[in-house]
C-alpha positions as MATLAB code, in Angstrom:
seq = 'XXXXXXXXXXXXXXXXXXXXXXXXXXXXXXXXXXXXXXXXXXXXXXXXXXXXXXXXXXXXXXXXXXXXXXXXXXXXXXXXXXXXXXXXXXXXXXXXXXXXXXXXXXXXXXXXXXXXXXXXXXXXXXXXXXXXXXXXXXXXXXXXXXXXXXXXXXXXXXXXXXXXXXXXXXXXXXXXXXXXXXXXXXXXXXXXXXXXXXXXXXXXXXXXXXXXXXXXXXXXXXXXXXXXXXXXXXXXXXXXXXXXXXXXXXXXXXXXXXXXXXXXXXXXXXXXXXXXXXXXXXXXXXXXXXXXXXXXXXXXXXXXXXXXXXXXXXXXXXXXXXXXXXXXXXXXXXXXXXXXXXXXXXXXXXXXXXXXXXXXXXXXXXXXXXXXXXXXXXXXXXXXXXXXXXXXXXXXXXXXXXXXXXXXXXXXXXXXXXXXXXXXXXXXXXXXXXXXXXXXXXXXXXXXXXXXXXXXXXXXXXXXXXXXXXXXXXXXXXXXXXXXXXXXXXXXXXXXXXXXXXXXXXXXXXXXXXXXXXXXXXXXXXXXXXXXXXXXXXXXX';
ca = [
       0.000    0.000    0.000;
       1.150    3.252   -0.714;
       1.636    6.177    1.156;
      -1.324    8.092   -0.738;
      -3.866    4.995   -0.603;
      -2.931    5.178    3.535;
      -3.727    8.970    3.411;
      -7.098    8.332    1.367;
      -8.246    5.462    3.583;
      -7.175    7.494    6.832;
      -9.131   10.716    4.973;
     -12.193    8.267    4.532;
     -12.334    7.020    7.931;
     -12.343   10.288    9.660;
     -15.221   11.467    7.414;
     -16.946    8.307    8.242;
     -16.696    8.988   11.874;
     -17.867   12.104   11.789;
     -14.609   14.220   12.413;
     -13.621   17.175    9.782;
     -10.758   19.538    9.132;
     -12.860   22.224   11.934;
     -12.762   19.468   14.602;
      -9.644   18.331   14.134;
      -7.607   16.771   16.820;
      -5.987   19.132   19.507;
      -1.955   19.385   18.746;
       0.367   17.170   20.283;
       1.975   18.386   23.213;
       5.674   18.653   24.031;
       7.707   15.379   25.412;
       8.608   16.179   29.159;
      11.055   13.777   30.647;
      11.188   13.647   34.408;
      14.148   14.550   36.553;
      13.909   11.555   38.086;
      14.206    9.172   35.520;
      17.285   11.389   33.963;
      19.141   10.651   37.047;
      18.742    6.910   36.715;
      19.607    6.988   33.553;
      23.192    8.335   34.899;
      23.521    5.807   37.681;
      23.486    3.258   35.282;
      26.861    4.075   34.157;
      29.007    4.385   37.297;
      31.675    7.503   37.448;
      35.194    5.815   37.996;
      36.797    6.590   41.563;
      39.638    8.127   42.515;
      42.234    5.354   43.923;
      45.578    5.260   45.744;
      47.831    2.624   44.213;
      49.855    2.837   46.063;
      48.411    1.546   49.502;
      49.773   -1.874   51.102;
      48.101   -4.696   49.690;
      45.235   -5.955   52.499;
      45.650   -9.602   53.865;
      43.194  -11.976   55.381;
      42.918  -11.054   59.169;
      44.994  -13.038   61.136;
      47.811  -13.414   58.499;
      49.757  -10.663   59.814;
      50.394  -11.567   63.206;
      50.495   -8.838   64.359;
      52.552   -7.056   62.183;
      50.757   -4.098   59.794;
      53.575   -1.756   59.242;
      54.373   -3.187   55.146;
      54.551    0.244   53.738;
      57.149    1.716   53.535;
      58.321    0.704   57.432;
      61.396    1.974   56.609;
      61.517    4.495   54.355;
      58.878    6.780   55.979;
      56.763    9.585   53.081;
      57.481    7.654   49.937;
      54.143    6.191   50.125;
      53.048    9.539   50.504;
      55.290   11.191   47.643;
      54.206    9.473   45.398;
      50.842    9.625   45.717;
      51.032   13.206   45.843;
      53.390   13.882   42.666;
      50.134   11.516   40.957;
      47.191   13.589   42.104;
      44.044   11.942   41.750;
      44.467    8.650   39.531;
      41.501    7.633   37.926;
      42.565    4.415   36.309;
      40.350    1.317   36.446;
      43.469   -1.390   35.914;
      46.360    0.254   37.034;
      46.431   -0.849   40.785;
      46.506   -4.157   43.006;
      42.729   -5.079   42.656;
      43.234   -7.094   45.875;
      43.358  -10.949   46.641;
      39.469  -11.444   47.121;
      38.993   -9.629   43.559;
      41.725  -11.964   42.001;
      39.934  -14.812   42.983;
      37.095  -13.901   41.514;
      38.761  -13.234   38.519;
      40.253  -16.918   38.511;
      36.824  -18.609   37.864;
      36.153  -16.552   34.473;
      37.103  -19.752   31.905;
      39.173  -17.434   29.891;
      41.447  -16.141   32.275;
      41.674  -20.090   33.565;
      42.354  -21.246   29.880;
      45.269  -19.360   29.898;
      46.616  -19.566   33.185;
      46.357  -23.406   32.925;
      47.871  -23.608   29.020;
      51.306  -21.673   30.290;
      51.606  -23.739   33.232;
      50.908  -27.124   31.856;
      53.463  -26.536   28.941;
      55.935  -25.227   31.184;
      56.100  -28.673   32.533;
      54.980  -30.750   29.893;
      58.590  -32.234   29.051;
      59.994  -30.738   32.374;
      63.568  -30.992   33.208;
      66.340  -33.513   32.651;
      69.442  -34.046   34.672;
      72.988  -33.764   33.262;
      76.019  -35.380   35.251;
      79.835  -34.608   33.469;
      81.064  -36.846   35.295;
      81.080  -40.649   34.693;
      79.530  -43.524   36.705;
      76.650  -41.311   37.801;
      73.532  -43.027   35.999;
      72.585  -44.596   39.356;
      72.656  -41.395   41.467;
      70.466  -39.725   38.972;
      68.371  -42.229   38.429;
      67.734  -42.189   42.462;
      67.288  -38.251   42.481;
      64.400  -38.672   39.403;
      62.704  -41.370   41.796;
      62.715  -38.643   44.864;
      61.263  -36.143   42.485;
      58.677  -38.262   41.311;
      58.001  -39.213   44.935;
      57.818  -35.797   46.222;
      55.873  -34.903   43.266;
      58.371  -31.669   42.289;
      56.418  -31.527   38.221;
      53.237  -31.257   39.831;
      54.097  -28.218   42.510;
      55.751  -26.333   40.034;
      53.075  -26.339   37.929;
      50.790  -25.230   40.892;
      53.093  -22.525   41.739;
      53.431  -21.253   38.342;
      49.333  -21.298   38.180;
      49.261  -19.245   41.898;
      51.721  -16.790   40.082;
      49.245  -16.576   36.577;
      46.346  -16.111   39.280;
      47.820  -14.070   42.484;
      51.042  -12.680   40.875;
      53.501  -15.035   42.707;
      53.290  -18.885   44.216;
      55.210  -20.161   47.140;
      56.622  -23.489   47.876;
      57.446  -24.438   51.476;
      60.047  -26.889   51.765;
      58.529  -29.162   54.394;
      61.401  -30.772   56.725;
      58.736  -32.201   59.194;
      56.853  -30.553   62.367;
      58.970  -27.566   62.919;
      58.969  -25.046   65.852;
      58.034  -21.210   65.295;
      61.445  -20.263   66.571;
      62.973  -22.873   63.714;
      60.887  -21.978   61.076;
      62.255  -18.012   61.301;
      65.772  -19.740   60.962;
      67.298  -20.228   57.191;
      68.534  -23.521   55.684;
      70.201  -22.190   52.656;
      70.222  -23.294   48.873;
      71.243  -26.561   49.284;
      74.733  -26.120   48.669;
      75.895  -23.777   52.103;
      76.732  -25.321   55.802;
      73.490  -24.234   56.591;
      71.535  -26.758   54.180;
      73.984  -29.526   55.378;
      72.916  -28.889   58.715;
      69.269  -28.343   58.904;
      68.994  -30.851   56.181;
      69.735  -34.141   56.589;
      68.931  -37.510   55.332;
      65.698  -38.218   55.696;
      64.542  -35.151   56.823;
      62.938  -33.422   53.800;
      59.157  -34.922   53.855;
      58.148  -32.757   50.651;
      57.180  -29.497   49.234;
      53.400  -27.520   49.669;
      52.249  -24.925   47.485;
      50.955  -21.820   49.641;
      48.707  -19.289   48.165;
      50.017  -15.971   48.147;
      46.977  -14.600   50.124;
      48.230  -16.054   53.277;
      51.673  -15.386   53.367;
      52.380  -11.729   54.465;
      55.767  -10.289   53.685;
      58.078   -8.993   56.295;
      61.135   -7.554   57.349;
      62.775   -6.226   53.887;
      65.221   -3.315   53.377;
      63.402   -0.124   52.003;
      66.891    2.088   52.978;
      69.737    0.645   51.190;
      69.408    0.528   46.947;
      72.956   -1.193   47.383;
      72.644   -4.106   49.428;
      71.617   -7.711   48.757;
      68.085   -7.729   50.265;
      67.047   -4.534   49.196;
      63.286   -4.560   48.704;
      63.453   -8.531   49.066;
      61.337  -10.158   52.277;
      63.868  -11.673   54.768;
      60.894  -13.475   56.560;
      56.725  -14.295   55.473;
      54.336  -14.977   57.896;
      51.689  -17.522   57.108;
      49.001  -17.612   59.159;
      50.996  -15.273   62.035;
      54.018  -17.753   61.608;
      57.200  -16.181   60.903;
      59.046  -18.519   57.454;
      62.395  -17.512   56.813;
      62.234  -17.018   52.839;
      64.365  -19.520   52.190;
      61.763  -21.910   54.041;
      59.396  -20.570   51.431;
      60.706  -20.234   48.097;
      59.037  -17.588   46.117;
      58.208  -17.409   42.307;
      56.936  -14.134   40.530;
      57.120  -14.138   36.795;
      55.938  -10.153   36.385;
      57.828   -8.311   38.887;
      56.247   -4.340   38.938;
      58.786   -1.270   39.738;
      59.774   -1.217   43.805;
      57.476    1.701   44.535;
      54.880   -0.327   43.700;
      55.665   -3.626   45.423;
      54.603   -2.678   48.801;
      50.981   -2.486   47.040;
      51.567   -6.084   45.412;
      52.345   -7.642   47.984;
      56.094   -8.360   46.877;
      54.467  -10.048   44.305;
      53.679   -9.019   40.517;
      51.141   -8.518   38.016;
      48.980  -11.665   37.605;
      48.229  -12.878   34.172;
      44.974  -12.520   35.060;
      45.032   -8.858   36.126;
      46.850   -8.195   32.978;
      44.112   -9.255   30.496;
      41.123   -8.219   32.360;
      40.247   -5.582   30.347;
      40.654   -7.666   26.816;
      38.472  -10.495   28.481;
      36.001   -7.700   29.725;
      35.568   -6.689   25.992;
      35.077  -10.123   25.207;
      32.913  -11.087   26.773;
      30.703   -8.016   25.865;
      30.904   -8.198   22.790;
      29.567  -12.286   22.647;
      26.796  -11.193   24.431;
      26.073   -8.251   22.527;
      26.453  -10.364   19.657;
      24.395  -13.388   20.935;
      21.599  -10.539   22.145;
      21.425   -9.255   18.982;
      20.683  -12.751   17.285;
      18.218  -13.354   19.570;
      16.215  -10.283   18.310;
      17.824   -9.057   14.908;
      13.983   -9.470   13.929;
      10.884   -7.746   14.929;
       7.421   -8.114   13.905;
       5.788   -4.574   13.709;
       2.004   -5.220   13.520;
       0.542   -1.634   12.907;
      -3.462   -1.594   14.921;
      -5.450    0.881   16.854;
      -3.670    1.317   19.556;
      -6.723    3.076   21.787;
     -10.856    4.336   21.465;
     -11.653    7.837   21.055;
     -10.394    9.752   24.601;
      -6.901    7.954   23.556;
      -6.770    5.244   26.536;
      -5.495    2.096   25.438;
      -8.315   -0.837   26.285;
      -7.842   -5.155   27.201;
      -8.752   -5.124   23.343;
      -5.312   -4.285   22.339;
      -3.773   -6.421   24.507;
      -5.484   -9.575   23.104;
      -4.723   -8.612   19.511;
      -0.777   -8.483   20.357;
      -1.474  -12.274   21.779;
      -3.525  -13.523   19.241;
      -0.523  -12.145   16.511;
       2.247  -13.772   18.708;
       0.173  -17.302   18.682;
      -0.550  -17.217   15.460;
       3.193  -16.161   14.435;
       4.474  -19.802   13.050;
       5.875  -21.029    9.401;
       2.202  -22.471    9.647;
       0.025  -20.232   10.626;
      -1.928  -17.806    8.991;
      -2.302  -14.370   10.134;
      -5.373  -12.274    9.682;
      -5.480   -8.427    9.713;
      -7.804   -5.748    8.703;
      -6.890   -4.401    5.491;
      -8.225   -1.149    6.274;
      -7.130   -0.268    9.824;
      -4.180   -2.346   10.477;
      -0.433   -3.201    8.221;
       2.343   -5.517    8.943;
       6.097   -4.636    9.097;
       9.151   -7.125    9.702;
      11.475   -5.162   10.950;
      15.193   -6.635   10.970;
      18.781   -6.022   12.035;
      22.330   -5.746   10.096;
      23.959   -8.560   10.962;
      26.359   -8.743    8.164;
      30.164   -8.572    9.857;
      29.524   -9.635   13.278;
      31.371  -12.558   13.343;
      34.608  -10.958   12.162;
      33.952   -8.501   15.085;
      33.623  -11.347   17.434;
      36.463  -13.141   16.182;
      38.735   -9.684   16.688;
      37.917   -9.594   20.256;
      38.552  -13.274   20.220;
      41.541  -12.758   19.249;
      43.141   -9.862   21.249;
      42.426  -12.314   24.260;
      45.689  -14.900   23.329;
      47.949  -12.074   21.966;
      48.695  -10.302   25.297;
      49.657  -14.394   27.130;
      51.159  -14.614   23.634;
      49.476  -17.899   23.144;
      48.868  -19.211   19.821;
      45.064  -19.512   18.458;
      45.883  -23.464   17.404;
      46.550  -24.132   21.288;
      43.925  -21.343   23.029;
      40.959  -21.788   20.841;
      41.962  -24.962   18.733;
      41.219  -22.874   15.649;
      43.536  -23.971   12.007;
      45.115  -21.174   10.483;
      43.221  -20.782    7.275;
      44.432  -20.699    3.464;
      46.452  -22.422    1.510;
      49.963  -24.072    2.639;
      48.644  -21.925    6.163;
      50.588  -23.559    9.154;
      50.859  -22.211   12.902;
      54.557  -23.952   13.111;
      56.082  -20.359   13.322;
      53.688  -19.125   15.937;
      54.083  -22.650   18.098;
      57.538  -22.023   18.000;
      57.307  -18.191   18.939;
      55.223  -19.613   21.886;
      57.517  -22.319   22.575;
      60.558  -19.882   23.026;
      58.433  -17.487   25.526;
      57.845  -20.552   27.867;
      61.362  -21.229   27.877;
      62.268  -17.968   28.916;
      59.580  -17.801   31.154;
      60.706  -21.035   32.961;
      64.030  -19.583   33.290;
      62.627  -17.471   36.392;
      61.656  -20.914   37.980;
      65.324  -22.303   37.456;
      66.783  -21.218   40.953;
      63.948  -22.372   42.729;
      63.954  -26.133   40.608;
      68.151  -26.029   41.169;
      67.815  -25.299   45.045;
      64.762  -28.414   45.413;
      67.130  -30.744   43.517;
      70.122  -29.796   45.894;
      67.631  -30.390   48.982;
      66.766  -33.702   47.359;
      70.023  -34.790   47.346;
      71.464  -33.748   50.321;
      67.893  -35.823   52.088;
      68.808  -38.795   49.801;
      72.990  -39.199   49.933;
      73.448  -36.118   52.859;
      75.601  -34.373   49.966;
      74.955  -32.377   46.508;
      76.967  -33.102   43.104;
      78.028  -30.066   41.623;
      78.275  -31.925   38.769;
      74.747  -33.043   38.323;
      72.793  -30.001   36.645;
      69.354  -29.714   34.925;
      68.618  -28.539   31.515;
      64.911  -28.042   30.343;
      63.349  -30.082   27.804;
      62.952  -28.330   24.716;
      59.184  -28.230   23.845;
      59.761  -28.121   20.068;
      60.628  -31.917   18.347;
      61.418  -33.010   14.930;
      59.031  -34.790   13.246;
      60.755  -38.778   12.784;
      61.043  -37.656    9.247;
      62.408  -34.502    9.654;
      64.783  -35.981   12.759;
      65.870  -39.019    9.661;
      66.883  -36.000    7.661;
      68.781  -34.820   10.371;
      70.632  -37.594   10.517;
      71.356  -38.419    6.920;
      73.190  -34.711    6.563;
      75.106  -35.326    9.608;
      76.528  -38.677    8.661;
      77.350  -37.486    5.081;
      79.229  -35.096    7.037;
      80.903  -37.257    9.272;
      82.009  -39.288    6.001;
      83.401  -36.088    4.355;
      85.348  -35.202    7.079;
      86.518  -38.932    7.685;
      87.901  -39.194    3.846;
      89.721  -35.644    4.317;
      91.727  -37.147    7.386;
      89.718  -34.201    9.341;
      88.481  -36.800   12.067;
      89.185  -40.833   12.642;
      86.371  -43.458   12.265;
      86.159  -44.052   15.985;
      85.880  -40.591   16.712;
      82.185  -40.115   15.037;
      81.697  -43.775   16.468;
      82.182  -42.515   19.622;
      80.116  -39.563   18.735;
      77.058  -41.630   18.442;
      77.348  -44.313   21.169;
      77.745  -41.043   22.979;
      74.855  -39.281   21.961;
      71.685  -40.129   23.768;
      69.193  -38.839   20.816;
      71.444  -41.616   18.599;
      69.572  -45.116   17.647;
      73.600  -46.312   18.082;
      73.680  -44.840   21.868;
      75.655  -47.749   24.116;
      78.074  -49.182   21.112;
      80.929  -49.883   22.508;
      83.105  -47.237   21.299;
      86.550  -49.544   21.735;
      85.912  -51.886   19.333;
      88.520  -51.871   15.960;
      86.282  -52.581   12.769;
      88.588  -52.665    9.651;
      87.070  -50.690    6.902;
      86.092  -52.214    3.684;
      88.235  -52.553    0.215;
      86.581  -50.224   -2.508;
      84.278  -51.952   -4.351;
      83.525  -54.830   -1.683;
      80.354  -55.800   -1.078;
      78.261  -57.859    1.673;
      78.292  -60.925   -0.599;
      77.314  -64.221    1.072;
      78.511  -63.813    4.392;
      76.383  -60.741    4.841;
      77.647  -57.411    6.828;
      79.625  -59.621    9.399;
      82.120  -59.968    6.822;
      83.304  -56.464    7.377;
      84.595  -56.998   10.747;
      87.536  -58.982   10.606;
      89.428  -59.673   14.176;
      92.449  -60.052   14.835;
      92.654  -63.878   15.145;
      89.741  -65.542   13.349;
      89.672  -68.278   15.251;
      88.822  -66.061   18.423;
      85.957  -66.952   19.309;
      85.614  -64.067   22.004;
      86.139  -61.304   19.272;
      82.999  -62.938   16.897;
      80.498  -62.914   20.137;
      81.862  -58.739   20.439;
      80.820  -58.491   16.457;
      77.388  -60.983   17.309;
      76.673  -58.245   20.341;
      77.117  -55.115   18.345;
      74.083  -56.290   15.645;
      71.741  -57.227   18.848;
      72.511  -53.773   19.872;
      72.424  -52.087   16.845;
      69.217  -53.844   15.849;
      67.687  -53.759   19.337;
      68.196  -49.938   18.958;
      66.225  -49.744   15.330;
      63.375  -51.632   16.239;
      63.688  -55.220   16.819;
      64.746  -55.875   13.234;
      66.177  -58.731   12.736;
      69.908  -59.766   11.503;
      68.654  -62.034    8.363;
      67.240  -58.927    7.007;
      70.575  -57.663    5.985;
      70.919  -60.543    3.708;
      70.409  -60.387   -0.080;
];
């Protein structure tokens, strides 16, 4: 219908009822919008609040003991200072949000996928110990048992996840029941006389992670930029018991300037303090998003909306049902063709995912953490792989774990002096790369680097044994364990395996030595044993 056949049919109507051009309809009056209802309107956005970020961070009551002087004990006004040269901060991220807010913040799934995805693959292949000595496979093997048995993967994870969630994890080394007086006492690294004397063997009964919320830092130098402990706890109290720190060993991967770590708590900025804004924006924008589904359409049905004083009536009211039960792919909707229309209003929607997917997005770059591993989504296109940004992440966690390597070094040390009463300094730990070859790639590998070897071997650059040593040497090699002593003859040019198969290339020195055949016999066991299980007939034409 036309706007003119709606302006003839409205024209006929009114003459029908009686009403003309003299007794036309009084004028509209003006919209008037009540005070009150402008001032909720404002409440509904709430004005941000001046802060001081620089205030000591609050503990649980009774964490203390007693002590509440964390600010700046010792270097009276800073606080103060500083707050002043600010003036009145307004920001809504850029202070300690407190330990009750932070573990609210750990329950959001987001925040927990990646607090959870750094830790796990910070442990996933862990450590390994080295030894350069020799004859020290048994002692290492014993110290792997111990860490499996005091469960050392597992607590470092949990501290790393206290330090995503809190801003830093503790570990108490737990040497049994322990006095107040003793726990205020140190016990070293490991390696000093005061490890060999507090612990002995058999006295280390494990390690507990500690949320940061309960231990309160004490005792740290605020006066002296040059000495050792500047701005570093001597003692925490947990639960008003005083832990010398080396009782408690501490972990914080995002340490924050020293004026503000009075307000942290000697901790740093949690992962999950760090993207609270991105996830906040996230998550709006999925629900603005899913809201907007849920009513991109609207059904307009144009009616009389009242009688002649212009009061509304239960008639209207049953129309607007009757439409919405009648509103189906089956149903069949009457209207008046002369005082009613019908309008299907609908909503834009074109774009909306690639909005959704941008805020998506922005969540794993500020972790750093690929989309393949946060979201499981495949880089799309052709010949698209994520390799480079696995390895990019790959590279961060090794750095990362780097701030963890003190505190793995000093539990080893106190593993060994509970297990042999001593510590190796030759024993060390290396972490386990998290990026592997592929077996074909790692068979490539190997081809280049024994075309290599056999260059430099037909130069005179390095002996046969010497790259046969090389790879009963390496542990990656399928040939670790040969035994590197034995004297194989190389072959004439042009010889080949002919009917007595490969042992005919190792000749010894008296061929009817029995002793030097069974050497030959062992090497293919070992040799085979190491591809597979293949067996020695399979060399055979």
């Amino acid at each position: 219908m036309t706007r003119a056949q709606r302006r003839n049919r409205a024209k006929a109507a009114a003459q029908a009822a009686g009403v003309t051009q003299d007794t036309a309809p009084e004028a509209r009056k003006p919209l008037q919008i009540d005070p009150v209802l402008r001032g909720r309107a404002k409440t509904r956005r709430a004005a941000l609040q001046p802060v001081q970020p620089f205030l000591a961070a609050q503990h649980p009551p009774g964490t203390t003991g007693g002590d509440k002087n964390l600010a700046m004990d010792e270097a009276p006004g800073v606080g103060d200072w500083a707050q002043q040269s600010l003036g009145s901060y307004l920001g809504i991220y850029g202070y300690f949000p407190g330990f009750p807010q932070l573990a609210i913040q750990s329950q959001i799934p987001e925040i927990r996928r990646m607090v959870e995805i750094i830790a796990t693959e910070s442990v996933r292949k862990f450590i390994k110990l080295h030894a350069s000595g020799k004859d020290k496979a048994d002692k290492i093997r014993l110290i792997e048992a111990d860490m499996k048995l005091f469960r050392v993967r597992d607590c470092y994870r949990r501290m790393l996840e206290g330090d995503g969630y809190m801003g830093r994890g503790h570990l108490l080394v737990d040497l049994g029941a322990q006095t107040d007086a003793e726990l205020a006492t140190p016990i070293g690294d490991g390696t000093d006389a005061a490890s060999k004397a507090k612990v002995v063997k058999g006295k280390l009964k494990g390690f507990k992670v500690v949320e940061a919320m309960w231990a309160y830092p004490s005792g740290y130098n605020s006066s002296d930029p040059l000495a050792e402990d500047w701005y570093k706890p001597s003692h925490w109290i947990v639960q008003g018991k005083r832990v010398h720190r080396t009782r408690l060993l501490t972990f914080v991967g995002r340490e924050v300037p020293d004026l503000l770590k009075p307000a942290y708590s000697f901790g740093g900025i949690s992962l999950s303090q760090q993207v609270k804004p991105t996830v906040d924006n996230w998550l709006r924008t999925r629900q603005s998003v899913s809201d907007l589904v849920n009513a991109f359409s609207v059904m307009v049905l144009k009616t009389n909306m009242g009688n002649s004083l212009g009061v509304a009536d239960a008639s209207v009211i049953d129309r607007a049902e009757l439409f919405n039960d009648l509103r189906d792919n089956r149903g069949l909707m009457i209207l008046n063709k002369d005082t009613e229309e019908f309008e299907n209003v609908s909503a834009q929607i074109a774009g909306l995912s690639d909005l959704q997917a941008q805020s998506q997005e922005h969540m794993a770059a500020l972790p750093g953490i690929p989309l393949v591993k946060f979201f499981g989504l495949q880089p799309k296109g052709l010949n698209a792989s994520s390799d480079g940004e696995m390895r990019s992440f790959f590279d961060w966690i090794a750095s990362y774990n780097e701030h963890g390597r003190p505190i793995l070094e000093t539990m080893v040390n106190f593993i060994q002096l509970n297990r042999f009463g001593e510590v190796d300094p030759e024993i060390t730990i290396e972490f386990e790369p998290l990026w592997s070859m592929s077996d074909k790639e790692l068979a490539e590998v190997r081809k280049i680097e024994a075309e290599t070897a056999q260059v430099y071997a037909d130069t005179g650059v390095i002996l046969p044994n010497e790259e046969r040593k090389r790879l009963a040497d390496d542990p990656e090699s399928m040939y670790h364990g040969l035994d590197p002593d034995l004297e194989i003859e190389p072959p004439d040019d042009g010889d080949d395996l002919g009917e007595e198969g490969v042992g005919s290339r190792f000749q010894a020195d008296d061929p009817t030595d029995d002793t030097t055949a069974d050497r030959v016999t062992g090497l293919f066991d070992r040799v085979q044993k190491a591809r597979g299980g293949m067996r020695r007939d399979r060399f055979h034409p």
